[in-house]
N, C-alpha and C positions, 0 to 999 in steps of 0.2 A: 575592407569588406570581405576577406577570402579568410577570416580569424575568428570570425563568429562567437561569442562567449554568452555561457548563459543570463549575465548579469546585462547583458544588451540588451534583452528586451526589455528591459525598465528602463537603459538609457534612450535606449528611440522610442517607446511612450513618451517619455521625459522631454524629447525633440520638440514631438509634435505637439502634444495641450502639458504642459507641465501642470496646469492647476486642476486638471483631472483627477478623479478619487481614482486612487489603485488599491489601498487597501481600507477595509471598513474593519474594525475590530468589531462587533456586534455584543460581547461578553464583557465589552468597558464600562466604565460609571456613564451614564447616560448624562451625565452634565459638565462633563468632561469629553467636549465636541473635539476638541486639540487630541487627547486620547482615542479618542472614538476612529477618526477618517485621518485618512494620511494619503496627501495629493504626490502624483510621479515624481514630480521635483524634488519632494522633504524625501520619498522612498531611495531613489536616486543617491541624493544628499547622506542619507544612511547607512548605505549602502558602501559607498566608498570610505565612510568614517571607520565602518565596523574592519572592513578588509585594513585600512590602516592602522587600526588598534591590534589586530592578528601582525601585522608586521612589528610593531613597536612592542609585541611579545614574543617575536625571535619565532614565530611560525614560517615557515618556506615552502615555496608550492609543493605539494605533494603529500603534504600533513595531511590530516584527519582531523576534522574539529566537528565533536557529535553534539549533536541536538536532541537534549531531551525534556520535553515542555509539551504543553498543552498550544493548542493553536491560538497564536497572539502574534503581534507588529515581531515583537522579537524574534519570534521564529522566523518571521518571512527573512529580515533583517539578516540574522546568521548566515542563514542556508545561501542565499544569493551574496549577500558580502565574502562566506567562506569561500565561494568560487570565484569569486571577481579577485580574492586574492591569492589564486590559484592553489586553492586547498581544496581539499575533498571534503564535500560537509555528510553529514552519518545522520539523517532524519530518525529517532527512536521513539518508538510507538509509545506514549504516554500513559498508558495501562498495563506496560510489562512489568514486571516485578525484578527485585532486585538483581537476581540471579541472571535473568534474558538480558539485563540492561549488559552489566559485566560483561556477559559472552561479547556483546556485541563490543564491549569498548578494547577489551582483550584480542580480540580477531580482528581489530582494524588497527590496532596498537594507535589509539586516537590518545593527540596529544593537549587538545582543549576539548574540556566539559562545558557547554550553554545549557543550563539550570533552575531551576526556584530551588528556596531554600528549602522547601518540604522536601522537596525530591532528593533534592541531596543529604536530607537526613537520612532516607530510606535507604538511600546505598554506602551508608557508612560503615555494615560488617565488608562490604565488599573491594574498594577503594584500595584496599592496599595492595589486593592481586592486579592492578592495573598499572602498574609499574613506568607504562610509557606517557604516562596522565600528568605532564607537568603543571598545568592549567584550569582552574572552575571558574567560569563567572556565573555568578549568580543575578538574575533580572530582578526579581524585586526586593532582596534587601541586600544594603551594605552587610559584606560579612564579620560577625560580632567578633571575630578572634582568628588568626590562620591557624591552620590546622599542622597539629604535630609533624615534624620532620619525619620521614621524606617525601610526605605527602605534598599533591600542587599548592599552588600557589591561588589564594583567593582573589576574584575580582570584583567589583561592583559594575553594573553593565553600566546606567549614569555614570559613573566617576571617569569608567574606558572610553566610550563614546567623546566624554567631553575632554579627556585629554589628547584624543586623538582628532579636535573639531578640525574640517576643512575650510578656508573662507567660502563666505555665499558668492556662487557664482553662475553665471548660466551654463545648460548644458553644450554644449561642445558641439558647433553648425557641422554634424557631420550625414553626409549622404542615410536618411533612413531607406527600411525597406517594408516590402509588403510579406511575401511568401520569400524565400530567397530560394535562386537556385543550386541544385545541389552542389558546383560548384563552386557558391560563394560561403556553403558552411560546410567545411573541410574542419573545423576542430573536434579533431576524436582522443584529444587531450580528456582524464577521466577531469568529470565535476562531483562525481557525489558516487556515495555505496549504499543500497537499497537494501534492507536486510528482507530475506524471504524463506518461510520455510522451506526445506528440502524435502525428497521423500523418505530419508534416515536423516538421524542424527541432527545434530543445531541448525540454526536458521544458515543460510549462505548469504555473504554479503554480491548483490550484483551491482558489478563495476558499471555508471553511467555516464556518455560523454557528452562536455557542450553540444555537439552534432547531434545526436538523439533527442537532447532536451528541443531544442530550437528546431528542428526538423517535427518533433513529437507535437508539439504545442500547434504549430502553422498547420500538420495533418489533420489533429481535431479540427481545431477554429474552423475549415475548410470546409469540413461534413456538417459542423451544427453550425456553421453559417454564422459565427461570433460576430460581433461589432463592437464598434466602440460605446456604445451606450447601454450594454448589456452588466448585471449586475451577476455575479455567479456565487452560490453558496459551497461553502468551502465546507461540505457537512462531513467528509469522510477524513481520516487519520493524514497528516501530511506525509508520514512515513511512510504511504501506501501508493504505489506510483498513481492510479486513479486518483488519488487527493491532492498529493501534489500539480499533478495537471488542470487542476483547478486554476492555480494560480501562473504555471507559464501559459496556458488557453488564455488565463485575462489578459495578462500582460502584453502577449504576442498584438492584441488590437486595441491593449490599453482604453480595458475595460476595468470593472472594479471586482475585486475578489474578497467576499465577505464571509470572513473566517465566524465559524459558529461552533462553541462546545455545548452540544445539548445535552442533557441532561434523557427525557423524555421523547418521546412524537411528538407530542402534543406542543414541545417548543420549538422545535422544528418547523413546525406549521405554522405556528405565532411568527417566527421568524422570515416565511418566506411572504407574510403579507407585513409584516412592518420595514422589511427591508426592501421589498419590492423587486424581488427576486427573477429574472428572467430565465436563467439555466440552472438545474437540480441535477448532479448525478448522484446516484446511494446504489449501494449493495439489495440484491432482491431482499431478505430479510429486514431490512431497515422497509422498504416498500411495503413489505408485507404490515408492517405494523401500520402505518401509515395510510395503508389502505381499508384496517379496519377501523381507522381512528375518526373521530367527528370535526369533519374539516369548517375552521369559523366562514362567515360567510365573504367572498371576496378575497380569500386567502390566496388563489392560484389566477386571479385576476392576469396578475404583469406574468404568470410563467410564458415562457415562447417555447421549452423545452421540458423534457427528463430525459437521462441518459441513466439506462442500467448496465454495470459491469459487478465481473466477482460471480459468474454465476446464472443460470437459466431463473427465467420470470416467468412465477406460476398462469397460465393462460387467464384465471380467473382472478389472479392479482390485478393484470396489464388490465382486462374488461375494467375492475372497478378504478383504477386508475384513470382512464380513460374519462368515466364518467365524470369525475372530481375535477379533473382539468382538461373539460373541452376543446380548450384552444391549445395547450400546448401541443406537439410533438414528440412522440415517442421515438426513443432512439435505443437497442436493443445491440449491447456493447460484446465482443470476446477480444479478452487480454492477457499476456503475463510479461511478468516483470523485465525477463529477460527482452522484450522487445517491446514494449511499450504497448501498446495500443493494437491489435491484428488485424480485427474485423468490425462490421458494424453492418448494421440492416437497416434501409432507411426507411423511413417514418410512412412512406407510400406503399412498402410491403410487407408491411407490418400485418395489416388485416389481411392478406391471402397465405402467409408463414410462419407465425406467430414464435413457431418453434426455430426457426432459423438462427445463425448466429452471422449472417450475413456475407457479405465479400470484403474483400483486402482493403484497408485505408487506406487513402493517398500515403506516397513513398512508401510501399510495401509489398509485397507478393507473397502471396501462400500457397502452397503446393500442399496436395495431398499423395503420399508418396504409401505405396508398398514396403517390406523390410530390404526389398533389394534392390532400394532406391528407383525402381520405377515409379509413374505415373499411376495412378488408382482408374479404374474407370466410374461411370455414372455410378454414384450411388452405392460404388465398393469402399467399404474402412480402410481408410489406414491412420499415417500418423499426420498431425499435422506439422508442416515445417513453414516459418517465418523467416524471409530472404528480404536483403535491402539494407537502405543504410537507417533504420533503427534501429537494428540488431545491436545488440550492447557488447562491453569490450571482456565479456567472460566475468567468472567469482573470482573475488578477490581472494589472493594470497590459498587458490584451491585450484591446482593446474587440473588435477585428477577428473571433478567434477567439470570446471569447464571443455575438457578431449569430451566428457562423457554427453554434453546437451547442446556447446558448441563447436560443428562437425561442418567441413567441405562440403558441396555439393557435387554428387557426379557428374563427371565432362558432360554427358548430355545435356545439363541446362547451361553449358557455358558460363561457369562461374569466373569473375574477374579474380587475376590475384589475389591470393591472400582471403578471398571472400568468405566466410564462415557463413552457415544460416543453423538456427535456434531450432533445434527438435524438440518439439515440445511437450513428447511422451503423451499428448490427449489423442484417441481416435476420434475420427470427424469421417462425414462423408460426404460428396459434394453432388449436388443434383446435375441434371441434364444442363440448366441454365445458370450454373457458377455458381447456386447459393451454398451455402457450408453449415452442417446440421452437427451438435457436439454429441458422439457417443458415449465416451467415457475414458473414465484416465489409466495408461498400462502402470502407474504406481501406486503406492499406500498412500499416497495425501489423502486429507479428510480434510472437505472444502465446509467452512461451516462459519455462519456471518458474513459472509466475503472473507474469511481469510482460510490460506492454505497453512492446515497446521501437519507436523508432522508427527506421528505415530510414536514416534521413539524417544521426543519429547516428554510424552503424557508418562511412556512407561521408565524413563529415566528417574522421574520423583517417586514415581510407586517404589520401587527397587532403591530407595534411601529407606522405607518401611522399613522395620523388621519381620512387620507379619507376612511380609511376599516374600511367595517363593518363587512364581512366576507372573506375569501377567501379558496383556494384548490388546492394545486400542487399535481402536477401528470406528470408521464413519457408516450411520445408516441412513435411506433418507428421511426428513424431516420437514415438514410442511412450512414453516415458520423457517426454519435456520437452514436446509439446503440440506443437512446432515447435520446429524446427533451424535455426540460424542460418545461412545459406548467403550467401557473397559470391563477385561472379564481375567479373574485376579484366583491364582490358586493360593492357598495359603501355606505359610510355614508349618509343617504337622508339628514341631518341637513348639509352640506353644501353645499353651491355652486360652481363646479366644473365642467367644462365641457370634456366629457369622452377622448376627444384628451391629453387635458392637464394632467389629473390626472395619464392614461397609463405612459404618457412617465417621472412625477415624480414619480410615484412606481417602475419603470424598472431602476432609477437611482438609486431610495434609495436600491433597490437591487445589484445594482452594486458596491455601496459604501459599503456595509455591508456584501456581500457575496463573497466569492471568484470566478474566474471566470468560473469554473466549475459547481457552484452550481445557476448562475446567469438564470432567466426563458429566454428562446427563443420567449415566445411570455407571453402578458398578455391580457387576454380579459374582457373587462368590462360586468358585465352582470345588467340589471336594477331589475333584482327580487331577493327573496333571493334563496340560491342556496340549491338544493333538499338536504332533508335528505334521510335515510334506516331507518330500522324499528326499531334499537335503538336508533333515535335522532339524530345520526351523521352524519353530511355532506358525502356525497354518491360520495366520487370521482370517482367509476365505471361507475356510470351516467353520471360524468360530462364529463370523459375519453370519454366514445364511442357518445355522443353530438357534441365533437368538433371532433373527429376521425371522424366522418360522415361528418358533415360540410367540413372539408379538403378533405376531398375524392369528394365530391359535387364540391367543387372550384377547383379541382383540372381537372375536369371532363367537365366544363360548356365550351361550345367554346367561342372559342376567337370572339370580335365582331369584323363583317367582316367593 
C-alpha cells in the first residue's frame, strides 16, 4: 500500500464489483454489446495483457510508448497497461498533424507507436526521423507488409494481446482503498509525459507521476462528489490532462467512463441522454456551442453535474446553461498541466461570483505571491503559484524550462526538502475571503478552444513560405473561442504577389501543416516591416492592440445607408 501505481485503480475497482462497467466505448457498432462496455475485471484483464505484451517486446520501465488514436478501449488499454508495465505512456492529440506528431515522438525518443492504420499512413514522410521507434502496433488491422528496414517492427494489437493472454483469474484479495493518505501514495516514479504548449517554441513534454495521477483523481472525485454509479463523458481529447481525468475520476470510485468522438453538439447532446450521463466536463467554447444549440427533450435528465476547465465561462453562457440543466451543478474549474487540477468554485457560489476561479483543491495550496516572493494582499495581482504534492516532476529531457516554471519556495513558507512549487506565469488576485479571480497571463500563449497554443508555432510554418519575410501571431478575445487566432505577415518585397492571392496561400499552407485548432482566424498582410520593442523583437503588443483597434473601428463604422 505505500507503492501506489496508476494502473491500481482499476485494480481495486476490479476488487470491489469486478462486473461493474468501467469503460463504455459509445462510437462502437451498436450490436456489438461485447465491443461496446467493458466490465473492471475484462479492463483489469487487459490491462496486464497489454503491459505483458510491452514486455515480451523488450520494452523496460522507463520507455515511452506513445499513443496516437482517437478515444476507444485501446486507448484506455495502452496508456494504463504502459504504466502498469512501468513505461511512460505519451497520450497524442488525434488532430495534430504529421509534423506535431514527430515532434513529440522525437522529444520523448518513444520506442512503441499505438496506432490505426490511417494514421500511420499520415506519418509515413516522417517515421524515419524517429529513429528510436522500434515498435508500431496497429489496433484495427493486421499489417499488410513490414515496413522497409530500418524502420519498426509491425504489430497487430489482437494478434499482441492474444499472445500475450493471461489465464482467467480473480483479482488479487488485496487491502482496497478509499482516498489514500498521502503517505500511502509516495510513487513519484514518472507514468506518462503530457505534451503542452509552451510560451515559445514546440509543445513541452510534462513529466507525470503515479502520485499525481492517483492523488489527482481522489481530489476531484472529492469536490464533485463522484460515486460509483455515476456515468462520466469522456468528451475532451485524452491527451489533455482535463480529459484524461475523466477516466482516473472514474476509476478512482469505479464508475463508468464513457469515451465519446463527436463529431458535432448536437451529438454530444444525443450522447449525454442516450448514455445517461451524470458528470459533463468541456472547455467553455465547446459550452458555448452547446448552449446555443437545441437541447432534445430529457437530454440532461440524469446530469448531477458540468465541470468547466481551459478557460473563463462567458456569464451569459453559465445563465443559459443553467437553464438547460436545472438540476445539475455547476462546477467552474482553474488548471494547468504542470499541476493538475489548482482550483475550483463550488456550485453554491457560483450565483454571488460568477467570475471567480475559486479556491485550492483538496491536496493543494496556492499562494499568490509578489515578484519577490512575498504574500500579495487583498485584492493585489500577482502570480499564481501551485504547492503540494501534485506538482509534477518538471519537462522532460528540458532542465532549462523546468529551473524556469519549477522553482523552491522561499523559507518563509517552510518548504519541505527538495519541494519545488509550479509558477504558473497567470496573474490572479485573491479576495478578502480566499476566492482567486484570473487576471491574465505574463506570456504570448494564446488560449483558444481550451487549448494553450504557442505563438511561434503558428509562425514557424509561415517562415517555410517564401512569400514571408516576417510575420506575428498573437491571440485576441473571441466570444465563441476565448481567443482568435490572428497573424499579421509582412511579405518578401523580391516577389511578385498580389496581397489577395498571397492571404489566402499562407491561410492554406496553415491549414495543411497546422491542426485545426492552431490554424490563424484571420491573416493580415501588412506592406512595412512590423515594429520591433526595445530589444529588437517584433512587438506583438503593438501589433495586438493595432488590429484590436482597427476591429473595434469596423466594428463601429455604420453601415452605408
Amino acid at each position: 500500500m505505500t507503492d501506489l501505481r496508476l494502473a491500481d485503480l482499476i485494480r481495486h475497482a476490479a476488487q470491489r464489483t469486478p462486473e461493474a462497467l468501467a469503460v463504455v466505448d459509445s462510437n462502437a457498432d451498436p450490436a456489438s454489446q461485447a465491443a461496446q462496455q467493458t466490465t473492471y475485471a475484462e479492463l483489469w484483464q487487459q490491462t496486464g495483457q497489454f503491459a505483458q505484451a510491452l514486455a515480451m517486446m523488450g520494452v523496460i520501465p522507463g520507455e515511452r510508448v506513445a499513443v496516437y488514436l482517437e478515444k476507444r478501449l485501446e486507448t484506455v488499454v495502452a496508456c494504463f497497461g504502459a504504466a502498469h508495465a512501468g513505461a511512460l505512456f505519451v497520450p497524442t492529440n488525434p488532430i495534430l498533424r504529421a509534423a506535431q506528431v514527430s515532434h513529440i515522438l522525437q522529444d520523448c525518443a518513444a520506442t512503441v507507436l499505438i496506432t490505426s492504420a490511417t494514421r500511420l499512413a499520415s506519418l509515413a514522410a516522417v517515421l524515419s526521423g524517429c529513429p528510436a521507434l522500434r515498435h508500431i502496433v496497429l489496433v484495427d488491422a493486421p499489417p499488410a507488409s513490414p515496413l522497409p528496414a530500418p524502420h519498426p517492427v509491425l504489430h497487430s494489437w489482437p494478434a499482441l494481446l492474444k499472445a500475450a493472454a493471461l489465464p482467467p483469474r480473480a483479482v488479487p484479495a488485496e487491502p482496497t482503498f478509499s482516498t489514500p493518505p498521502l503517505g500511502q501514495a509516495t510513487n513519484t516514479h514518472p507514468a506518462a509525459i503530457f505534451y503542452t504548449s509552451g510560451s515559445t517554441g514546440r509543445p513541452k513534454g510534462v513529466v507525470i507521476s503515479h502520485r499525481n495521477f492517483i492523488l489527482g483523481a481522489h481530489s476531484v472525485a472529492q469536490y464533485l462528489e463522484n460515486r460509483a454509479d455515476d456515468r462520466l463523458l469522456a468528451a475532451l481529447p485524452l491527451s489533455f490532462d482535463a480529459g484524461f481525468s475523466q477516466l482516473t475520476t472514474a476509476f478512482s470510485v469505479g464508475a463508468a467512463a464513457v469515451l465519446h468522438n463527436y463529431l458535432l453538439p448536437r451529438d454530444l447532446l444525443r450522447a449525454l441522454h442516450s448514455e445517461r450521463i451524470t458528470g459533463l466536463t468541456a472547455v467553455p467554447p465547446l459550452y458555448i456551442q452547446l448552449a446555443r444549440g437545441d437541447w432534445p427533450a430529457g437530454c440532461a435528465d440524469t446530469l448531477r453535474y458540468f465541470a468547466t476547465t481551459g478557460g473563463r465561462m462567458p456569464g451569459g453562457t453559465l445563465a443559459r446553461l443553467r437553464q438547460k440543466m436545472p438540476h445539475a451543478k455547476p462546477f467552474l474549474m482553474y488548471g494547468l498541466t504542470e499541476a493538475f487540477r489548482s482550483t475550483y468554485l463550488p456550485p453554491d457560489e457560483v450565483g454571488r461570483r460568477p467570475d471567480s476561479i475559486g479556491r485550492a483543491i483538496p491536496h493543494a495550496e496556492v499562494l499568490v505571491l509578489r515578484s519577490d516572493g512575498t504574500l500579495c494582499d487583498a485584492d493585489e495581482p500577482g502570480e499564481l503559484v501551485h504547492r503540494g504534492p501534485l506538482v509534477t516532476l518538471g519537462y522532460w529531457n528540458n532542465p532549462a524550462a523546468t529551473q524556469e516554471r519549477f522553482k523552491p519556495l522561499p523559507p518563509r513558507f517552510h518548504p519541505a526538502p527538495d519541494e519545488l512549487a509550479v509558477y504558473s506565469g497567470d496573474t490572479v488576485r485573491r479576495d478578502a475571503e480566499g476566492f482567486l479571480y484570473f487576471v491574465g497571463r505574463r506570456d504570448e500563449m494564446i488560449k483558444t478552444s481550451g487549448y494553450r497554443v504557442s505563438p511561434t508555432e503558428i509562425e514557424e510554418v509561415l517562415y517555410t513560405q517564401p512569400l514571408v519575410a516576417e510575420c506575428a501571431a498573437f491571440g485576441l478575445p473571441h466570444e465563441t473561442l476565448g481567443e482568435a487566432i490572428h497573424v499579421v505577415v509582412a511579405l518578401n518585397t523580391n516577389l511578385n504577389e498580389t496581397t489577395g492571392d498571397a492571404r489566402a496561400e499562407l491561410l492554406a499552407a496553415c491549414r495543411q501543416h497546422l491542426p485545426p485548432y492552431m490554424a490563424p482566424t484571420t491573416l493580415t498582410i501588412q506592406t512595412t516591416a512590423l515594429p520591433r520593442n526595445a530589444n529588437g523583437k517584433i512587438d506583438r503588443a503593438t501589433l495586438r492592440a493595432q488590429l484590436a483597434c482597427a476591429l473595434t473601428a469596423c466594428a463601429e463604422k455604420p453601415a452605408a445607408s
